[in-house]
Structure formats: structure tokens, C-alpha cells
N, C-alpha and C positions, 0 to 999 in steps of 0.2 A: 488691408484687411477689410472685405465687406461689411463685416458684422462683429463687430468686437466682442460681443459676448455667444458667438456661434458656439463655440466647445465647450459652454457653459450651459448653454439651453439647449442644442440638437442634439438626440443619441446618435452612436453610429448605426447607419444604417447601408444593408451591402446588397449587392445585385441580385435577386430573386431567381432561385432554381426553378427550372421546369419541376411540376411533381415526378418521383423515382416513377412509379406507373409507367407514364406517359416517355417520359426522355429513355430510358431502357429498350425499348420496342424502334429507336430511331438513331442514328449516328450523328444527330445535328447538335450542335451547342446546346449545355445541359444549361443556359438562362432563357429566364422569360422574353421573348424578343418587343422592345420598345419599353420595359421597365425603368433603364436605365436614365435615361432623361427623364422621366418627371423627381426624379428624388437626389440627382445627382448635384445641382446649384448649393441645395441645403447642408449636402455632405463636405462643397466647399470652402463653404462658409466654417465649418469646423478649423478653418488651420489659422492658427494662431498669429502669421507672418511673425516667426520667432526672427531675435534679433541675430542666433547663428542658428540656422537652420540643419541639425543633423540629417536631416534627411538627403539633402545634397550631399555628404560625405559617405551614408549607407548606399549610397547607388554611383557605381562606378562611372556612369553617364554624366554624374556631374547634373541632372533634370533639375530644372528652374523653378522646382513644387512650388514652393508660395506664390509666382510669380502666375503660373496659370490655373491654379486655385483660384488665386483673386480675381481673374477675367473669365473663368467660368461662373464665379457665383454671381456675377453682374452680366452673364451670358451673352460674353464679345467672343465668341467663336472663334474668329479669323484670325483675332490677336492669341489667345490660346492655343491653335494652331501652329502659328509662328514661334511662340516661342517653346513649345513640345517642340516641334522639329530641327530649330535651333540645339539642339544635343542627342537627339533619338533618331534616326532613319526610319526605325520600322514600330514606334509605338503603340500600331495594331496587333504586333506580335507580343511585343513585352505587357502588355495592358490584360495580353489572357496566358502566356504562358510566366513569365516571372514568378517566383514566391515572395515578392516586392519587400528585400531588406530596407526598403527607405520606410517603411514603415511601421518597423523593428525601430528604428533608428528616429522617428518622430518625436519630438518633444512632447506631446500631447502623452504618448506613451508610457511615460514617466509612472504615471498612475492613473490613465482612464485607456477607454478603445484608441486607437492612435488613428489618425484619417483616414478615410478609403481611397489612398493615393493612385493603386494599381484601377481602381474603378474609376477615378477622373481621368484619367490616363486614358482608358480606351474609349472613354465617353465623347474627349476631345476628337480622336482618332479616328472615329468611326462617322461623328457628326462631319468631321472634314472631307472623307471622302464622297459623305452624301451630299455635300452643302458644294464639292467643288473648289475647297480648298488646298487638293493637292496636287495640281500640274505637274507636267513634266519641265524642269530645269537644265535643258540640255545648255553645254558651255559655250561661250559666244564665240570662241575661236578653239581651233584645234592646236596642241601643244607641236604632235609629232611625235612623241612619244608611245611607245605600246607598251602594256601591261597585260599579263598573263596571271587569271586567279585562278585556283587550284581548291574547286573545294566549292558546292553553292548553300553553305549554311546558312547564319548570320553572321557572321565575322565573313566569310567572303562577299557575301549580297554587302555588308555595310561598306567594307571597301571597295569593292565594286562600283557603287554608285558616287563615294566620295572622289574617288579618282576619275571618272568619268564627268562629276561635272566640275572637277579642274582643269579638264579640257584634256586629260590622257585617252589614247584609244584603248579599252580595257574588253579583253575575253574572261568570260568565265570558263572553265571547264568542269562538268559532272561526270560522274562515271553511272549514275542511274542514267532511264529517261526523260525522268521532270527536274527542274531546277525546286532546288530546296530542303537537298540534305534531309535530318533529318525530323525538319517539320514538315518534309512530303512525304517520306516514311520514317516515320517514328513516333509521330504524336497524334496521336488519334484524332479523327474529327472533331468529336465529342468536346474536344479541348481547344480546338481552333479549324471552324472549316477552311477548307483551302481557298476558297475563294479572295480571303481575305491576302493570301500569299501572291493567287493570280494577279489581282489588282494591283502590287504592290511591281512584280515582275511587268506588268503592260506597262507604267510609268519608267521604269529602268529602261525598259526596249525604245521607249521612243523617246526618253534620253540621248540614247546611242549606244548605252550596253549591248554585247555581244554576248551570246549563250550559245555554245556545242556542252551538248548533254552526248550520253550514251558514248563517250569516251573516255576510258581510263589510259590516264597519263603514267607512262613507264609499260605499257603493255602495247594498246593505239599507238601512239605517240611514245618515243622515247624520252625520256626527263632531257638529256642531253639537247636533242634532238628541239623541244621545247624551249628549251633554255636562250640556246641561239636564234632562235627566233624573235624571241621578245626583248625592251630592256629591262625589264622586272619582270620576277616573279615570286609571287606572294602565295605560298602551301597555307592552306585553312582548310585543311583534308579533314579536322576532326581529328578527334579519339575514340576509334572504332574499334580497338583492340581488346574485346572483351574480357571481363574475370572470370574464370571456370571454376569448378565447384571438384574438385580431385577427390570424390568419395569414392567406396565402392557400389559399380551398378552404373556408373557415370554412362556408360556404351550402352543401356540396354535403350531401345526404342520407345520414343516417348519423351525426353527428354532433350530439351531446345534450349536454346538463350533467348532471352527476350527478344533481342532484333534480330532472329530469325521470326521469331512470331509476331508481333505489331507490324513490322512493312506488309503481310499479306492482306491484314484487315484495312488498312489503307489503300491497295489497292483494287479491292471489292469495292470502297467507297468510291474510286476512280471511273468503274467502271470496267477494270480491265478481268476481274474474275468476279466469277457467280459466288463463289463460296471458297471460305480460304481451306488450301490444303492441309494446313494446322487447327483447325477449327475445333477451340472449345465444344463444341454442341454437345450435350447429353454427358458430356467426360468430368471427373471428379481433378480438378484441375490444385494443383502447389504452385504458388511462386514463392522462391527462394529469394528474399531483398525485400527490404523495408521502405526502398526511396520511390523518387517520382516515377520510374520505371517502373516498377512495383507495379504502384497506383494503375499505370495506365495500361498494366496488362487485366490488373482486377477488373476495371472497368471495361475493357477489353472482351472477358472471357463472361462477364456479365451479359452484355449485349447477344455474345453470341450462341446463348441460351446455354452452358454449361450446366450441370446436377451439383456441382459443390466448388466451391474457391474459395482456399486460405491462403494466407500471405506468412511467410514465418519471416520477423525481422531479427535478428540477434539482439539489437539495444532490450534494455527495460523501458517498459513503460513510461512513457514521459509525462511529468507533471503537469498538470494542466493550467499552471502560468509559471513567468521567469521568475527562475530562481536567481536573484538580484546580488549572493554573494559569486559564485561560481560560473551567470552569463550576464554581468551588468548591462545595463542599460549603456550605450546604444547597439549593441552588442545584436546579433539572428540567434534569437533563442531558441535552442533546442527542446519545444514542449510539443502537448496534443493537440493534432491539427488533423478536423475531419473533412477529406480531399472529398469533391462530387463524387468519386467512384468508391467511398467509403462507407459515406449517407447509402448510397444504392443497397450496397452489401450488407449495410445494418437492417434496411430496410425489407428487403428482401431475404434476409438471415439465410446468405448462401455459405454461410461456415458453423454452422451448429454447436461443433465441437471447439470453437475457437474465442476471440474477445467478440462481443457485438459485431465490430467493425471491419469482420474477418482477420484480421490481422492476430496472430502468436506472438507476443512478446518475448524476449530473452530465451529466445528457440534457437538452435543449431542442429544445423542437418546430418546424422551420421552415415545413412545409408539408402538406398533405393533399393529396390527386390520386385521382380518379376515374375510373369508365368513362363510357361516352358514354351516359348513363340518369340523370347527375349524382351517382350514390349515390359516397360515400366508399370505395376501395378500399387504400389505401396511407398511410403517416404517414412522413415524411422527417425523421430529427431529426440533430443534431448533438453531439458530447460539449462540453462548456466547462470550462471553469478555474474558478479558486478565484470569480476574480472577472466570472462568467459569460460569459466571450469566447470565441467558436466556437475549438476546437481543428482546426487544418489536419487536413484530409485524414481525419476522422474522422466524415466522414456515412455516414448507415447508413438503408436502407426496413423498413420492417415492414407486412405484410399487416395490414390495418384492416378489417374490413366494419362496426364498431363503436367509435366514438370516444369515449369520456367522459369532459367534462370536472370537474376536481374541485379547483378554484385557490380554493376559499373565498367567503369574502361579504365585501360592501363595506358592508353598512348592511341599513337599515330597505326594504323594497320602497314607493315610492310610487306604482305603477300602478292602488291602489285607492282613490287620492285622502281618505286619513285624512290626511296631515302637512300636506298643502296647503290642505283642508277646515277646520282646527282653526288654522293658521297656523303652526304650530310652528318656531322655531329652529333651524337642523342647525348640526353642529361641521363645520368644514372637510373632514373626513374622510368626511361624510353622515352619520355619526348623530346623534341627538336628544340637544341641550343640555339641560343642566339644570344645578341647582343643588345645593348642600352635602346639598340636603335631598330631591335626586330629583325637584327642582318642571320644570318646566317655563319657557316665556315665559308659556303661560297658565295663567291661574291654577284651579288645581282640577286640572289635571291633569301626571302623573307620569311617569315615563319610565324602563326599570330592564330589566335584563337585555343583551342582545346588541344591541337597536335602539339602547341611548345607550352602553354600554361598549363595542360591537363583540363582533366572534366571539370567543368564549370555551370554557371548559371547563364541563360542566355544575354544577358545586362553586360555581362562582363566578355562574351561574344562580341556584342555589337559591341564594346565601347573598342577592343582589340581591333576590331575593321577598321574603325576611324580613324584609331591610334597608328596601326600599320601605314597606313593611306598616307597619312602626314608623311610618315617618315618617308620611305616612298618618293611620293613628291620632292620632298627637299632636296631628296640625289636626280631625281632625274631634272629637276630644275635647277639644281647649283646654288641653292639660297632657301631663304627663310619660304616656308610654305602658309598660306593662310585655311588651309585645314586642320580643325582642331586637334590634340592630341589629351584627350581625358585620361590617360592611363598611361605609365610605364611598363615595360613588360616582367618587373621585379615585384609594382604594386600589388598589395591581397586584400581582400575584406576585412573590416574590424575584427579583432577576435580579440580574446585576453590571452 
């Protein structure tokens, strides 16, 4: 601990937004660029080096917080470095997309701001690849071994690379045409430019990773087919199975799921289209979903100059600290939390009729209604109760030219005939069975990330890559592997 009385004398202090003005008019990360190191040593210095550190058991990663806390507030980079990447792959991604339960789960927490852990995090992350501390670690010798990933998320990119530099020949396969799931389409610039993915994918390649994009597996390539080719194969396909919204109106025109609309705004920013064919512009825009999807279409239909966006979530209102009998302490509390694309919308008051923050509290959607051309023109919801029962006489319309829905995922997508091709297991819920050890029903092949755990946080993505990877290994080398395994595929997040 650099400072022993850091948590006592420094407020927290967290990464500075670009002003709404300015960042709205642009797709580039909504922080100040170069803010972050001059105030990040100080923010270090805040962590206690507790004698049991919760924050290592709130992050599935198992991250060495205190450990490189203390070598940033004495700013040894290289050793900070080392020991982030010592349990993270990709801590440029976790450092901006994460909702960072480690520090939920910070001792400091207890009763004051808890550290800016997710901001030393990418502080590290981003100094290293300026400074030159993240080379490519391709393996000193090749096993012989081939492995087939299925899926270029985080849980496949993490395995990926972990088996790769144990010396397996490892392919990925995509079925878009960039590697990167769905932080290449799905998560806005705004929240992580891509570059930051490129640079990550140019070290894997000259690792020796293998990437075939623009081929879906069980269509391209038969699963079977596949299968015999490689001696592993690890499914990290995701939970792309979206939740739909069964009201009536559902068919009229106008009315999308979310990832049908964010991949087009990401590929605008690619380059590859002028203007997305779903484009907010001038349209009185609904998202249906309270979560980060939500978020990222608000910010989304912001950007692309929209007349109105409200968010209707179903919860109530959340307290604006932990309620300490119902989500203890170290517990991810469910309180209010104003995402960048929230501030924007307050700021910019593109929901008039709604809370500041654009967002409807304890709303549920009953209907949509159109004009006589079919296209979606109106959304009719109702307020409800605790225990979601229509509250009398509390219906309300809202102007809709734009519907989005954003209710999460149910599983693995089987419309490209992989699960059915290969025979695979599903758990009642739709995802992919397995076993202690990530196995599958059939043999050889593996199952890890959001297709067998369900929709998760990306923390718990990558820690499944790593986790797969291991196992992995141990079979195709007949013995104990020296790749880590941070997670079981049974283990879950604190909860009560």
C-alpha cells in the first residue's frame, strides 16, 4: 500500500466525459482523451491492500487489484502490466465495457466511494500498449494439436489465445466478416472504439492465431464435417437467441430488436454504409428493456439525430444507494446508475414525457397501433406494481415511428443448424450442456461462454475462455495443464 492513509484523504475521482454537446455530434469514446493518467496514481493510492481482498472474489477473473494498484500509484507500468495480464487477456475491453462488480465488492465500499478499479484497469491497459508492453507470445514449440473455435467473442478470442500460446494450432471461426462478435457489432463505438479490438486481434495473428470470418459453421462448413477435422472443438457461439415482445401490433413495420439495429450503426462506423437503413433520424424512437442494450441503443438513436427516445424498463425505480438489508455488501447492487447515454438524454431532454433520464420506470408495454400503411406509429403501456400487475387507470401512448426491442437472450441461435448437426444436449433453459470439465454430450467438443452459461457480463466471458482452454488442454495433452482455470462452469456471482 503506497499511502496508507490514500482512502482517507483522496475523494474518488473518475474519468471525465467529453461535454454531451460535443461527444453526440461524433461516435468516438464519450471520455476526455489523456485525462486519465494525470489523476489515476491518486485514485490508486485509494485501495486499502485489504487483508482479504473482496474484490478478487467479485471478479470472476480472479484480477490481482491490490497487487497492481500498488505498482500504479508508484507508476511501475511494466510490472502492472504483468500482473493485469497475469489473469485478463483483454483488459482493454473489460476496463471500458464491464459494469466492474469488483467494485461492488470493494472493501472501501463498505461506507465510502469504493476504488476506480475499472479505471486503473484500462489506465494500465492502454499505457501498455503505448509504452510497448504487449508483444506478441507466440509458443516456443508447436504441440501438434489443432483446435477449432466457434464463435470470435470474448470467451472465444480468450481461448483462442490461451491455447495458442500453449502451443495448440487454434482457428477461429466467424460467421460475420470481422472477428469480434458482438463488440464488432453490438457495442457501439461511443463505448469502445474498435481500434482498440484491432490491436488486440494483430497480436493474436502474429501469435499464430488463425481467423476464417464470413463463414458460418453447419451451413459453410458442416458441424460434422468440422468436427473431424480438428481435435477440439470449443462452441463460444454466444447467446444470440433473442426475447420477443408477443403483444399485439408486434408485425407492423417499424418494429426491430435491438441487434437488428446497433450492428448497422457499427457498420457506418466501419465504413461499410453511409447511413444505417434503420436509422433513428428525425423518428420518435421506444426502447423496450431497461439493461445495457437499452443504454446502447439510447445512445445509439441519440447520435443519430432522432425527434424523441424513451426507454420503458419494467423494474421500479432504483434507490440511489445499497439497500444493505436485501443486497449486502459485497453483493452487485441493483441501484441508480447514470450510463453516458443517459447524462446525454438528460441533457438533451429527448424524452419529455418520461423521467429526466429518458427512461419510464415500472412501465410495461401492452400494445403498438399503426397507420393504415402498417408501419408502427404509437406504443400504449401501462405503469405496474411491485409485482408487475397493471396499475388502474395509469395507461399512457407514446409517439413510436421506431420500436426497439432490447429483453436479452435466451440461448445459443439454432437457425444455422450447428446444435442439431453435431446433436448436442440443451439444458432446459436452451443452452448447451456440459460437464465439470466444459465437455459436451459429444465427445471432443466443448461449450463455454453465454451459449452454455447464458447472457452474462463480459468478465465472466473471458474468465470461461481461459477456463475452457485449460480444460481443453489437459485432454489433448493427457496431463495436468499450466493454463489457468478461474471458474467452474457451475460457478455464479455473489448473490444472496
Amino acid at each position: 500500500m503506497a499511502d496508507p492513509k490514500g482512502f482517507m484523504t483522496t475523494p474518488r475521482e473518475e474519468y471525465p466525459r467529453r461535454p454531451v454537446e460535443e461527444r453526440v455530434r461524433d461516435w468516438n469514446e464519450v471520455y476526455v482523451p489523456g485525462a486519465l493518467l494525470p489523476i489515476i496514481s491518486r485514485q490508486a493510492d485509494r485501495c486499502m491492500d485489504c487483508g482479504v481482498p473482496f474484490c478478487h472474489e467479485a471478479c470472476p477473473l480472479g484480477n490481482l487489484i491490490p497487487e497492481w494498484n500498488d505498482l500504479v500509484s508508484r507508476e511501475d507500468w511494466r510490472a502492472a502490466s504483468d500482473r493485469l495480464h497475469a489473469t485478463n487477456n483483454f483488459p482493454e475491453f473489460t476496463g471500458r465495457l464491464c459494469p466492474a462488480p469488483c467494485e461492488a465488492g470493494c472493501v472501501l465500499a463498505i461506507n465510502q466511494p469504493a476504488v476506480t478499479i475499472k479505471n486503473v484497469e484500462v489506465a494500465i491497459a492502454d499505457r501498455a500498449w503505448a509504452d510497448g508492453l504487449t508483444p506478441p507470445r507466440p509458443p516456443d514449440r508447436l504441440s501438434g494439436r489443432t483446435v477449432a473455435v466457434i464463435g470470435s467473442g470474448p470467451t472465444g478470442l480468450a481461448a483462442a489465445q490461451q491455447l495458442t500460446r500453449a502451443g495448440h494450432t487454434v482457428a477461429v471461426y466467424e460467421r460475420a466478416d470481422r472477428i469480434g462478435g458482438l463488440m464488432r457489432y453490438g457495442i457501439p463505438a461511443f463505448k469502445m472504439e474498435k481500434r482498440h479490438l484491432d490491436q488486440r486481434l494483430g497480436q493474436m495473428r502474429a501469435e499464430g492465431t488463425k481467423f476464417r470470418t464470413s463463414t458460418v459453421v453447419g451451413r459453410d462448413i458442416g458441424a460434422a464435417e468440422l468436427r473431424a477435422r480438428y481435435d477440439a472443438v470449443i462452441l463460444a457461439v454466444g447467446a444470440t437467441a433473442w426475447r420477443d415482445l408477443p403483444v399485439p401490433g408486434r408485425e407492423l413495420q417499424g418494429v426491430h430488436q435491438a441487434m437488428e439495429y446497433l450492428p448497422f450503426a457499427d457498420r457506418v462506423c466501419e465504413g461499410d454504409l453511409e447511413t444505417s437503413p434503420l436509422s433513428a433520424a428525425g423518428k420518435h424512437v421506444v426502447i423496450v428493456g431497461g439493461g445495457d442494450t437499452g443504454a446502447d441503443c439510447l445512445g445509439t438513436a441519440v447520435r443519430e439525430g432522432a425527434a424523441s427516445v424513451t426507454q420503458l424498463d419494467i423494474y421500479p425505480l432504483p434507490e440511489a444507494e445499497r439497500d444493505h438489508d436485501s443486497e449486502p455488501w459485497p453483493t452487485y447492487p441493483k441501484i441508480y446508475r447514470l450510463s453516458a447515454a443517459h447524462e446525454e438524454a438528460d441533457a438533451l431532454e429527448t424524452a419529455p414525457t418520461a423521467h429526466a433520464d429518458a427512461r419510464i420506470f415500472a412501465a410495461s408495454t401492452l400494445r403498438f397501433t399503426g397507420d393504415a400503411a402498417g408501419h408502427v406509429r404509437s406504443l400504449h403501456l401501462v405503469e405496474v406494481d411491485a409485482g408487475r400487475r397493471p396499475v388502474d387507470g395509469s395507461g399512457r401512448t407514446l409517439p413510436a415511428d421506431l420500436v426497439l426491442l432490447a429483453l436479452g437472450f435466451s440461448g445459443p441461435d439454432r437457425h444455422d443448424g450447428l446444435i442439431d448437426q453435431l446433436g448436442l444436449a440443451l439444458e432446459p433453459r436452451g443452452t448447451i450442456a456440459r460437464d465439470a470439465e466444459f465437455a459436451t454430450n459429444v465427445p471432443g467438443v466443448y461449450a463455454a461462454g453465454d451459449a452454455a452459461r447464458g447472457q452474462s457480463l463480459i468478465v465472466w466471458a473471458i474468465a470461461e475462455g481461459r477456463a475452457v482452454a485449460a480444460a481443453v488442454d489437459r485432454r489433448l495433452t493427457g496431463g495436468d495443464s499450466r493454463l489457468p482455470t478461474p471458474i467452474g462452469p457451475y460457478d455464479r456471482p455473489m448473490q444472496v
